[in-house]
N, CA, C and O atoms as a Maestro MAE file, in Angstrom:
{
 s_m_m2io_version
 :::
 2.0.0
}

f_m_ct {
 s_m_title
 :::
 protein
 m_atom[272] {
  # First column is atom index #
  i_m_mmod_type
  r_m_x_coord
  r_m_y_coord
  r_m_z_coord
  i_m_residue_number
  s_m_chain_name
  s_m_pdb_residue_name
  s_m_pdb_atom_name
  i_m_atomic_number
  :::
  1 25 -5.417 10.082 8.305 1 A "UNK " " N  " 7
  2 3 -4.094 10.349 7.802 1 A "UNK " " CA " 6
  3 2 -3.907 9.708 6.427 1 A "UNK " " C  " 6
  4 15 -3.356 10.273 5.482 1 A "UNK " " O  " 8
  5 25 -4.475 8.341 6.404 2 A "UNK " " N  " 7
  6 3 -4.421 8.033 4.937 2 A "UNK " " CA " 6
  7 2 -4.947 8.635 3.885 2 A "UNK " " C  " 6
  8 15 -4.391 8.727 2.790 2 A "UNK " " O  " 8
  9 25 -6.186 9.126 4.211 3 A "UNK " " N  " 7
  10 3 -6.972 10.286 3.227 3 A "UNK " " CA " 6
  11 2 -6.147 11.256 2.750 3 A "UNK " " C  " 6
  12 15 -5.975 11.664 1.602 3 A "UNK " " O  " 8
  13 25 -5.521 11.661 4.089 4 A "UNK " " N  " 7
  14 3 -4.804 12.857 3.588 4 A "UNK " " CA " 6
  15 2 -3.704 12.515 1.884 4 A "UNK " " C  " 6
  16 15 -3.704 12.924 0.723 4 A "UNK " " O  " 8
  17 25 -2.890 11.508 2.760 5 A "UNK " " N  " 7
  18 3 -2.038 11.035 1.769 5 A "UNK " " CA " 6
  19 2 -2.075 10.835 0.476 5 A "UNK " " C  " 6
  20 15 -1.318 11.138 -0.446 5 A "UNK " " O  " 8
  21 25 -3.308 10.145 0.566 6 A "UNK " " N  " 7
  22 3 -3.670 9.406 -0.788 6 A "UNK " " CA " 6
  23 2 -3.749 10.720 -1.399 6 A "UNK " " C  " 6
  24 15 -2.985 10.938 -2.339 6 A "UNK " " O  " 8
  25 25 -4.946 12.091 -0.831 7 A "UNK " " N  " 7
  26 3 -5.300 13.761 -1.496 7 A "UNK " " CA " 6
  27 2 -3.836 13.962 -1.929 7 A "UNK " " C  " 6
  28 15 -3.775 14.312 -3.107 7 A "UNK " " O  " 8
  29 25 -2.814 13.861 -1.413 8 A "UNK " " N  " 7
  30 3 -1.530 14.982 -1.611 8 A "UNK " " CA " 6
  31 2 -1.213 14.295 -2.909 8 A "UNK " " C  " 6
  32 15 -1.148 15.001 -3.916 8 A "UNK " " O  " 8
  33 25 -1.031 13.144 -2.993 9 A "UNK " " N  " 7
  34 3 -0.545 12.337 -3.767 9 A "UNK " " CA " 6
  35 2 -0.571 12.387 -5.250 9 A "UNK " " C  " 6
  36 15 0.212 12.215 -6.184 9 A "UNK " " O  " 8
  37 25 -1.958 12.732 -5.033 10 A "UNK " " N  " 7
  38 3 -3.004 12.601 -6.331 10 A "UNK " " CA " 6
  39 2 -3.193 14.552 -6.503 10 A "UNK " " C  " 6
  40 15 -3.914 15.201 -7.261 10 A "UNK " " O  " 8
  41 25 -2.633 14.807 -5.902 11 A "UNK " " N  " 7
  42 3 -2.909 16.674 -6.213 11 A "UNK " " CA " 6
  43 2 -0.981 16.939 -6.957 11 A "UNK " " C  " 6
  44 15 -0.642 17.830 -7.735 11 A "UNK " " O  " 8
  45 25 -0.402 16.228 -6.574 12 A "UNK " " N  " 7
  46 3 0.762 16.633 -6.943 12 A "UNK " " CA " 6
  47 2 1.436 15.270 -8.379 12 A "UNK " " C  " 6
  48 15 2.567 15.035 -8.805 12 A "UNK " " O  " 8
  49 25 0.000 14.658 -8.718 13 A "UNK " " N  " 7
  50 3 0.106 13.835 -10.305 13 A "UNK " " CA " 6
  51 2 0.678 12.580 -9.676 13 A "UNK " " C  " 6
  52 15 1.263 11.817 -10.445 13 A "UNK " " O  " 8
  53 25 0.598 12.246 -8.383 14 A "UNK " " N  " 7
  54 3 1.303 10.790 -8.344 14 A "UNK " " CA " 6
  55 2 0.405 9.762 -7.903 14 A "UNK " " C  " 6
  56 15 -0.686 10.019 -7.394 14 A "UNK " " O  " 8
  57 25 1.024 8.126 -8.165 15 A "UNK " " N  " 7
  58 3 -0.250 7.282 -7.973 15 A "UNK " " CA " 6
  59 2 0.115 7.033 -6.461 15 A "UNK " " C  " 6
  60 15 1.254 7.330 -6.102 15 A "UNK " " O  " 8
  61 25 -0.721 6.537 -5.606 16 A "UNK " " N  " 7
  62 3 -0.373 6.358 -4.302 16 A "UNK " " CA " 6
  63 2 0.132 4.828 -4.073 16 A "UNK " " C  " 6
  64 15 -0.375 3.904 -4.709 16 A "UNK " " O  " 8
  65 25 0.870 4.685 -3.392 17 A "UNK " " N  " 7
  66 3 1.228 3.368 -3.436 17 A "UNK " " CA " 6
  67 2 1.302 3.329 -1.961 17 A "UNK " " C  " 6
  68 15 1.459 4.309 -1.232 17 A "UNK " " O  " 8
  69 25 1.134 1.743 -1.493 18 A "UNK " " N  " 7
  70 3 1.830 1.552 0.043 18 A "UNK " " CA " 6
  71 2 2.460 0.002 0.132 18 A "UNK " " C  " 6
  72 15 2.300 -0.823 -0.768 18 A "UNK " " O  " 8
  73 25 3.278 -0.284 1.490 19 A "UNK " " N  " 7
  74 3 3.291 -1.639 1.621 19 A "UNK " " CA " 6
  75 2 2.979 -2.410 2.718 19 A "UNK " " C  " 6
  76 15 2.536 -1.790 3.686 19 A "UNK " " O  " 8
  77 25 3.115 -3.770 2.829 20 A "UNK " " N  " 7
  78 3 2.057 -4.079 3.890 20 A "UNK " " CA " 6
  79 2 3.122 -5.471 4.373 20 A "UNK " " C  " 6
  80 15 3.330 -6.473 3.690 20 A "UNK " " O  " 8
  81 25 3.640 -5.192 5.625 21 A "UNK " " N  " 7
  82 3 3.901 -6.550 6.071 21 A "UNK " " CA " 6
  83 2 3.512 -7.743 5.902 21 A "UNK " " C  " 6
  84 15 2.589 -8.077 6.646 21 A "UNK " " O  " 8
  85 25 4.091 -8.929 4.796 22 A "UNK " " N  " 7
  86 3 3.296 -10.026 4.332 22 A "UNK " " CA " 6
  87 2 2.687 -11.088 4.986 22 A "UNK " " C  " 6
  88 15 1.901 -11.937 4.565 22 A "UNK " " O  " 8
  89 25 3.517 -10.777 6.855 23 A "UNK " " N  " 7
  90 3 3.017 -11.491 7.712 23 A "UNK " " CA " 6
  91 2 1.481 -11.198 8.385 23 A "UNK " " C  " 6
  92 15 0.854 -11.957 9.123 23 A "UNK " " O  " 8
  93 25 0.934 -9.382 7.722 24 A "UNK " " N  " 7
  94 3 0.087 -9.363 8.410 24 A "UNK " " CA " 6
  95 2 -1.008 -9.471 7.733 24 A "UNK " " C  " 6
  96 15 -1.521 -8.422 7.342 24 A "UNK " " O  " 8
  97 25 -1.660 -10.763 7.413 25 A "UNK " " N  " 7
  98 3 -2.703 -10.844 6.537 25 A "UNK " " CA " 6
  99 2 -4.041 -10.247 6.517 25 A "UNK " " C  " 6
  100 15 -4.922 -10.326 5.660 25 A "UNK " " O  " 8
  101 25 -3.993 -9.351 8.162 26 A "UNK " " N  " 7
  102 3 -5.297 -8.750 7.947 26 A "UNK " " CA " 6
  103 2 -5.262 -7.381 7.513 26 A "UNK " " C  " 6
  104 15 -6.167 -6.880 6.847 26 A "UNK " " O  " 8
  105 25 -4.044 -6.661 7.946 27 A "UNK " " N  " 7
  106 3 -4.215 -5.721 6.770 27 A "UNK " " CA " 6
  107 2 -4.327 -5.546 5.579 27 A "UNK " " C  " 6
  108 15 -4.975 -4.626 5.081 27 A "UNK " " O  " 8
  109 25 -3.394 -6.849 4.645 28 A "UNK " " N  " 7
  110 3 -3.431 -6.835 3.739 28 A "UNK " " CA " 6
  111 2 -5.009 -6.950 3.161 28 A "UNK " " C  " 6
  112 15 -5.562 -6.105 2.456 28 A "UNK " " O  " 8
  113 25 -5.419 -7.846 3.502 29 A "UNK " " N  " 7
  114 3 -7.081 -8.514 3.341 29 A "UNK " " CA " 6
  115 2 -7.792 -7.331 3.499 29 A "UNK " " C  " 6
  116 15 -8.729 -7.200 2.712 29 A "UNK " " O  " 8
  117 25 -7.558 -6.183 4.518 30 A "UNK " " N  " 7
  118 3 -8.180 -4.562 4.486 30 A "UNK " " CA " 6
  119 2 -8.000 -3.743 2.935 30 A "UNK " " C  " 6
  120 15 -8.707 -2.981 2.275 30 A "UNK " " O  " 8
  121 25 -6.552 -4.405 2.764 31 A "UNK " " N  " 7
  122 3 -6.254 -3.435 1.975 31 A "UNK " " CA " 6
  123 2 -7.097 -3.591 0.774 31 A "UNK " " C  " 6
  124 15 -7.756 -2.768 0.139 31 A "UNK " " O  " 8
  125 25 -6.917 -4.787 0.636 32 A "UNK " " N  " 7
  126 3 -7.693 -5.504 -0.834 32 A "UNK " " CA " 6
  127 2 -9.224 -5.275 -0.599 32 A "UNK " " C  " 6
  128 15 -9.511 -4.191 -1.107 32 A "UNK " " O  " 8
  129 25 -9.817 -5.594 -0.292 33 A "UNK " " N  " 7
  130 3 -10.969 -5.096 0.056 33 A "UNK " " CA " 6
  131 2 -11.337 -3.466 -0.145 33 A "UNK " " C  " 6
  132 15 -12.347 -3.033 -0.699 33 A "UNK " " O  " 8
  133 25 -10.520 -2.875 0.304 34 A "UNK " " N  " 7
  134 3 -10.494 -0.885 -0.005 34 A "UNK " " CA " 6
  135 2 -10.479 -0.958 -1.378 34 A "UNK " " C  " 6
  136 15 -10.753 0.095 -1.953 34 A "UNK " " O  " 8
  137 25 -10.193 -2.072 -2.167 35 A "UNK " " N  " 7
  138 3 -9.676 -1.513 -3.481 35 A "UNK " " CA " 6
  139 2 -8.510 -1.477 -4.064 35 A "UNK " " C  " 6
  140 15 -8.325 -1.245 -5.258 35 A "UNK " " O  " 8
  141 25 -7.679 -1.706 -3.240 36 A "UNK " " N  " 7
  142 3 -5.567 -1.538 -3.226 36 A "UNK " " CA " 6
  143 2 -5.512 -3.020 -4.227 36 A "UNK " " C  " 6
  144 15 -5.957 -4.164 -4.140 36 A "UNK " " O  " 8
  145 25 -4.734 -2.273 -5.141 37 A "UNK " " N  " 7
  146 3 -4.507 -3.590 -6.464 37 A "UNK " " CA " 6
  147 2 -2.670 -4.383 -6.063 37 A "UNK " " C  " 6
  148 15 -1.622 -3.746 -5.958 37 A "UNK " " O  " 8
  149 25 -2.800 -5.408 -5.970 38 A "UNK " " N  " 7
  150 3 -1.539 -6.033 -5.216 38 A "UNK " " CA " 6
  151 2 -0.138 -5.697 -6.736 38 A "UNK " " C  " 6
  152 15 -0.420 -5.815 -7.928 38 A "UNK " " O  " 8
  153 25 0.723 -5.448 -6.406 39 A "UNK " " N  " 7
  154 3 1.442 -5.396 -7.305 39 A "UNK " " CA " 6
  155 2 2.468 -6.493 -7.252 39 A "UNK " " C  " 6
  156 15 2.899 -7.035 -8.270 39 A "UNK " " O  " 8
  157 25 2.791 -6.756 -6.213 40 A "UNK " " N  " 7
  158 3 4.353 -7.615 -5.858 40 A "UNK " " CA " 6
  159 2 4.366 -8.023 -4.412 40 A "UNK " " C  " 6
  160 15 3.701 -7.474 -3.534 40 A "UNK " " O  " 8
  161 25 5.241 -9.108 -4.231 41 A "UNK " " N  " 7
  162 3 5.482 -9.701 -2.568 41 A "UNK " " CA " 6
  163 2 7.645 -9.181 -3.487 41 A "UNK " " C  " 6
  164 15 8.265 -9.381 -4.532 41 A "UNK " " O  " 8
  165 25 7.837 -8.517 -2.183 42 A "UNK " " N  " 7
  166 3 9.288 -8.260 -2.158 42 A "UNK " " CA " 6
  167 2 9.936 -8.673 -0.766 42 A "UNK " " C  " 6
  168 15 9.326 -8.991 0.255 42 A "UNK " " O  " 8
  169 25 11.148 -8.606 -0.936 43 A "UNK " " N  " 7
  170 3 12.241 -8.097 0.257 43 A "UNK " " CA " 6
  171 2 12.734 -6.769 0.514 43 A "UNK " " C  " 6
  172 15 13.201 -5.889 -0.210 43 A "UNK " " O  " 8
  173 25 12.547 -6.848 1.497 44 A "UNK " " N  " 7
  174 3 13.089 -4.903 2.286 44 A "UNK " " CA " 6
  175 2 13.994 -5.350 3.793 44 A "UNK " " C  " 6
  176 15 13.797 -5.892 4.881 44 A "UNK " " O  " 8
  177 25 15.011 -4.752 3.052 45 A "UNK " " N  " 7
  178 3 16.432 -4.780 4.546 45 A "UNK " " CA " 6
  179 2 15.873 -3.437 4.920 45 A "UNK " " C  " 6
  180 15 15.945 -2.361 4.325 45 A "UNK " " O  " 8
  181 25 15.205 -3.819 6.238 46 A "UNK " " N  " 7
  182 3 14.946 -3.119 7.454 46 A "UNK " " CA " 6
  183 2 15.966 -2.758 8.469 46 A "UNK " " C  " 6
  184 15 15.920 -1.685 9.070 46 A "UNK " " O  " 8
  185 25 17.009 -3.770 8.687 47 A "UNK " " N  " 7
  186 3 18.306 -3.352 9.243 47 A "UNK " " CA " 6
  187 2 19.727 -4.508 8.555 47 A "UNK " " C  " 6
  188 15 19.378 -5.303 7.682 47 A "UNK " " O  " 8
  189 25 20.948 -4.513 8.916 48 A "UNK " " N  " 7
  190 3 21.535 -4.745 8.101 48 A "UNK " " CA " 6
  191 2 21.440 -6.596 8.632 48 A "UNK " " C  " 6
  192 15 22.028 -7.250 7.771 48 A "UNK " " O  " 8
  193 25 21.060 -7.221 9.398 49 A "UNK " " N  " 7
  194 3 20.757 -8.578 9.611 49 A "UNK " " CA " 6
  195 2 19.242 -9.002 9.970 49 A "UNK " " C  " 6
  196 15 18.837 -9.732 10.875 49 A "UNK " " O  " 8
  197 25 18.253 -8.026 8.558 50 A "UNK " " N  " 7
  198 3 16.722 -8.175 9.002 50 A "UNK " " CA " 6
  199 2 16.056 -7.992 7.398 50 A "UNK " " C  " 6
  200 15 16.182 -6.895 6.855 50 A "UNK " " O  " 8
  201 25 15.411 -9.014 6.743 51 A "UNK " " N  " 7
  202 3 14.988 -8.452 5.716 51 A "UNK " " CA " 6
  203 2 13.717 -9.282 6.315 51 A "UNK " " C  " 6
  204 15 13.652 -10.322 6.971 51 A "UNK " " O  " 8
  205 25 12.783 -8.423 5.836 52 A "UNK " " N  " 7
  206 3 11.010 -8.528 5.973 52 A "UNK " " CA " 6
  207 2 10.260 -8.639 4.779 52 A "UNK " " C  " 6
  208 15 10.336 -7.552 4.205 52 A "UNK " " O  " 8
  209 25 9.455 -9.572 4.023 53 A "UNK " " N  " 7
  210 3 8.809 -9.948 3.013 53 A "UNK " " CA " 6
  211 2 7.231 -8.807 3.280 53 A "UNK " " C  " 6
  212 15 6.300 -8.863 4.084 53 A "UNK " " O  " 8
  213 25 7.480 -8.131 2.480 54 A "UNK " " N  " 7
  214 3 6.173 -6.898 2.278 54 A "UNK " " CA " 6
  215 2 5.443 -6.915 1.066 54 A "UNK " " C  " 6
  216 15 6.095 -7.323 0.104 54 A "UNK " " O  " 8
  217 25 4.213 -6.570 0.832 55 A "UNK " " N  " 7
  218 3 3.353 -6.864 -0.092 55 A "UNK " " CA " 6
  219 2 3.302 -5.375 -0.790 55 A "UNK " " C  " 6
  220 15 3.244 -4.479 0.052 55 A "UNK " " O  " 8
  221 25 3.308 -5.083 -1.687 56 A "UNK " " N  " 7
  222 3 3.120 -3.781 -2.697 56 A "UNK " " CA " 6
  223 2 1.663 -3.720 -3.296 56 A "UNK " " C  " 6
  224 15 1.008 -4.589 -3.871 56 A "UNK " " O  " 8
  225 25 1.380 -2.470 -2.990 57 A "UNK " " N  " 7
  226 3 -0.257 -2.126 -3.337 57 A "UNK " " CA " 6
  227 2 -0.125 -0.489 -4.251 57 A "UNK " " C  " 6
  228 15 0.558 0.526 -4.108 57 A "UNK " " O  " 8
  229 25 -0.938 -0.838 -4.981 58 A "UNK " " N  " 7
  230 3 -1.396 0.605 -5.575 58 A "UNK " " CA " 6
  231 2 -2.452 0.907 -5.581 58 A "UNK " " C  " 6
  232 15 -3.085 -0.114 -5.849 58 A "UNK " " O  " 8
  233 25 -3.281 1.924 -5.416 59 A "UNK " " N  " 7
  234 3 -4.740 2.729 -5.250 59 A "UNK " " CA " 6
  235 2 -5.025 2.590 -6.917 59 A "UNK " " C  " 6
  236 15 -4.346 2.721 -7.935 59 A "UNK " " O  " 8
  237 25 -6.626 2.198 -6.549 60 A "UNK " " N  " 7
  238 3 -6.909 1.949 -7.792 60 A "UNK " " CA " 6
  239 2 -7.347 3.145 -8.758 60 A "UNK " " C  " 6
  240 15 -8.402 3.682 -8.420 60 A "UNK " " O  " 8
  241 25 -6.695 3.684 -9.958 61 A "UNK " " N  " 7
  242 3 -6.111 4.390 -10.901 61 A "UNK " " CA " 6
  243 2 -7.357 5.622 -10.723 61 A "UNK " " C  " 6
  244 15 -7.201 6.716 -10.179 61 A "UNK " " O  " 8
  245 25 -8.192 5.269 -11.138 62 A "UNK " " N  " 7
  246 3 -9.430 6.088 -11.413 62 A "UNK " " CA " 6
  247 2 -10.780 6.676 -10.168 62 A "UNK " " C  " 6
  248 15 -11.758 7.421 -10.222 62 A "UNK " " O  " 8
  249 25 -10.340 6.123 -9.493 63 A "UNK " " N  " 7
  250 3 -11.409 5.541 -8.673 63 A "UNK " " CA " 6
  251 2 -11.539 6.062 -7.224 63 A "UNK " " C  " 6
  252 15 -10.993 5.141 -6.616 63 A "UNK " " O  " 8
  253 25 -12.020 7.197 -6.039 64 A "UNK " " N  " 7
  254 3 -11.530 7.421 -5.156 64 A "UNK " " CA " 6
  255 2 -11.625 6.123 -4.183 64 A "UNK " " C  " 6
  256 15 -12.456 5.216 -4.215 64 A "UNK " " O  " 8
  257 25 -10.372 6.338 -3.192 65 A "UNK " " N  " 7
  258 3 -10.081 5.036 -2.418 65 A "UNK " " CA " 6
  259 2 -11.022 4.765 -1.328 65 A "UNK " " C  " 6
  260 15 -10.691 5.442 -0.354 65 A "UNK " " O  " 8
  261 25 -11.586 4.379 -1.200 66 A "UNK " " N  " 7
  262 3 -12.695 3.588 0.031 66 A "UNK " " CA " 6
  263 2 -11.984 3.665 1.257 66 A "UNK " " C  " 6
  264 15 -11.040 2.914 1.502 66 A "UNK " " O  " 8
  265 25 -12.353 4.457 1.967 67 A "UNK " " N  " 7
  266 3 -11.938 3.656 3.118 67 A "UNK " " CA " 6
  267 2 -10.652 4.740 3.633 67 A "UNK " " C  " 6
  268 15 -9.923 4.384 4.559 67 A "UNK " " O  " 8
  269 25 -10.461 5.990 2.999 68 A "UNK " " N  " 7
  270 3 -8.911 6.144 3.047 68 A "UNK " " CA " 6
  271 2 -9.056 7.357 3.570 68 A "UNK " " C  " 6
  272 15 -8.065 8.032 3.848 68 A "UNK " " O  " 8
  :::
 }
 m_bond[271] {
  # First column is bond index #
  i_m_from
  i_m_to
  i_m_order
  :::
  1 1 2 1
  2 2 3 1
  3 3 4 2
  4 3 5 1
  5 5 6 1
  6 6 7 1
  7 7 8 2
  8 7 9 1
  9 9 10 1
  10 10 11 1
  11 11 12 2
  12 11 13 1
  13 13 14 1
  14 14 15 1
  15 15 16 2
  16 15 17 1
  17 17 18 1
  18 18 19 1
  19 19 20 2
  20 19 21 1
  21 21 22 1
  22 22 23 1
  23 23 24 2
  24 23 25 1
  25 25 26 1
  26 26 27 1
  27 27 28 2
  28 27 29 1
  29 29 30 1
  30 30 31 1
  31 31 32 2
  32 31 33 1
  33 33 34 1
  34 34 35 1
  35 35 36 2
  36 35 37 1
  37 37 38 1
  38 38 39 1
  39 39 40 2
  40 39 41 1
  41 41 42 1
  42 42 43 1
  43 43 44 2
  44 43 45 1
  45 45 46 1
  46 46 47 1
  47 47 48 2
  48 47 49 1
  49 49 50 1
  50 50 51 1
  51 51 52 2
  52 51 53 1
  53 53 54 1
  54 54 55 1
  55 55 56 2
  56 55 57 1
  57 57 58 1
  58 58 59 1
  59 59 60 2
  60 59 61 1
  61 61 62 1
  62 62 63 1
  63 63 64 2
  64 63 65 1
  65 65 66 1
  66 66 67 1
  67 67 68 2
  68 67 69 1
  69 69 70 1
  70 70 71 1
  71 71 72 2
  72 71 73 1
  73 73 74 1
  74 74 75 1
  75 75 76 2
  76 75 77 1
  77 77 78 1
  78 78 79 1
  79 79 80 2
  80 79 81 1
  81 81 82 1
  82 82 83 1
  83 83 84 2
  84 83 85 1
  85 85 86 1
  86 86 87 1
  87 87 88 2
  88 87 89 1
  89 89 90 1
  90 90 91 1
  91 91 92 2
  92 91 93 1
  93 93 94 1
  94 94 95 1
  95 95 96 2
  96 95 97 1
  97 97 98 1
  98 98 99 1
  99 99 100 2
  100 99 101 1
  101 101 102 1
  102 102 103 1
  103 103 104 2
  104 103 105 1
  105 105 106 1
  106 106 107 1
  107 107 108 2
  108 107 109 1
  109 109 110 1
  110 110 111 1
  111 111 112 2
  112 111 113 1
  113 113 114 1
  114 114 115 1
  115 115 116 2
  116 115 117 1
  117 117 118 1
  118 118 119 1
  119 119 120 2
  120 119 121 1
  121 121 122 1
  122 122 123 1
  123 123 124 2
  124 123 125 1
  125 125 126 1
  126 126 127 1
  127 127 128 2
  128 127 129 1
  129 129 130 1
  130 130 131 1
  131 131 132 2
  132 131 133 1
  133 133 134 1
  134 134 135 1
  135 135 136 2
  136 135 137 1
  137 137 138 1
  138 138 139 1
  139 139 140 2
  140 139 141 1
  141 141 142 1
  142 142 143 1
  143 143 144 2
  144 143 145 1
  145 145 146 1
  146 146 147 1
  147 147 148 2
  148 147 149 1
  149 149 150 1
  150 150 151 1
  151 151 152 2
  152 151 153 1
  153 153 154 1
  154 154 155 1
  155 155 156 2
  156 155 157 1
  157 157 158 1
  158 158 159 1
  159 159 160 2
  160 159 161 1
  161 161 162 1
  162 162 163 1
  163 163 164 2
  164 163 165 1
  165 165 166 1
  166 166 167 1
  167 167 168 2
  168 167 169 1
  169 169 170 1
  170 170 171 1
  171 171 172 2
  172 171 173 1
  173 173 174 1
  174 174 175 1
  175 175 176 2
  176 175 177 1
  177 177 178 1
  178 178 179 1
  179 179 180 2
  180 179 181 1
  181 181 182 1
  182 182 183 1
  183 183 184 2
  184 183 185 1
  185 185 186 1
  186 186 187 1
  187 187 188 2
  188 187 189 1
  189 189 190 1
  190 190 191 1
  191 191 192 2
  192 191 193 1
  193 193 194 1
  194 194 195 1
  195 195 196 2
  196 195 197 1
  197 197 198 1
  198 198 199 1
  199 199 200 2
  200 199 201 1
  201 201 202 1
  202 202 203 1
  203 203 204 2
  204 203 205 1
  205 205 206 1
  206 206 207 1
  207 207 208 2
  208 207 209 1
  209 209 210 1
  210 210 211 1
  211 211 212 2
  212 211 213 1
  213 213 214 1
  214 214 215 1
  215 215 216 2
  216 215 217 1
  217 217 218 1
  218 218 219 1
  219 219 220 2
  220 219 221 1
  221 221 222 1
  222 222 223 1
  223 223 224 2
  224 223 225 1
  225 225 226 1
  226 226 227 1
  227 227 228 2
  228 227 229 1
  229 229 230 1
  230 230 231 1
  231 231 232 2
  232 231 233 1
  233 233 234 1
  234 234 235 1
  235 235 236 2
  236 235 237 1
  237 237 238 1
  238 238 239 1
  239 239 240 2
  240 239 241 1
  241 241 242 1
  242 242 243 1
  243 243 244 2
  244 243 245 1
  245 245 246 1
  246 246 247 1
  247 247 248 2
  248 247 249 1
  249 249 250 1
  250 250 251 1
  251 251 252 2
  252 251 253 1
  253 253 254 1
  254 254 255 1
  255 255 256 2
  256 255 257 1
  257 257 258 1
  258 258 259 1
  259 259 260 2
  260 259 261 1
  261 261 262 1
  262 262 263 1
  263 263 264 2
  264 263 265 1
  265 265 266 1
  266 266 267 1
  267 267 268 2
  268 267 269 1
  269 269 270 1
  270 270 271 1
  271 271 272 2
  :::
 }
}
């Protein structure tokens, strides 16, 4: 499913981006490893008394994604 994504993404001129729960360090550590360039640690209100610290990734520019 990620393959797919990343294909649509990149067929319709856009860069792929995703985010990654900052608590879950092994995805993130997947991600980085695939190649995913870290952009930012943010906040995201998930509900109106819940904000979750998520990590921002972008697919690297040129390059097909490993793994995806």
């Amino acid at each position: 499913m990620r393959a797919r994504a990343v294909h649509a993404a990149r067929e319709l001129g856009l860069h792929p981006v995703l985010d990654v729960v900052a608590s879950d360090t092994a995805a993130a550590a997947l991600y980085e490893r695939l190649g995913w360039i870290p952009l930012a640690t943010v906040e995201q209100r998930w509900a109106p008394d819940r904000l979750v610290s998520v990590r921002c990734y972008a697919a690297p520019q040129d390059a097909p994604v490993r793994g995806a």
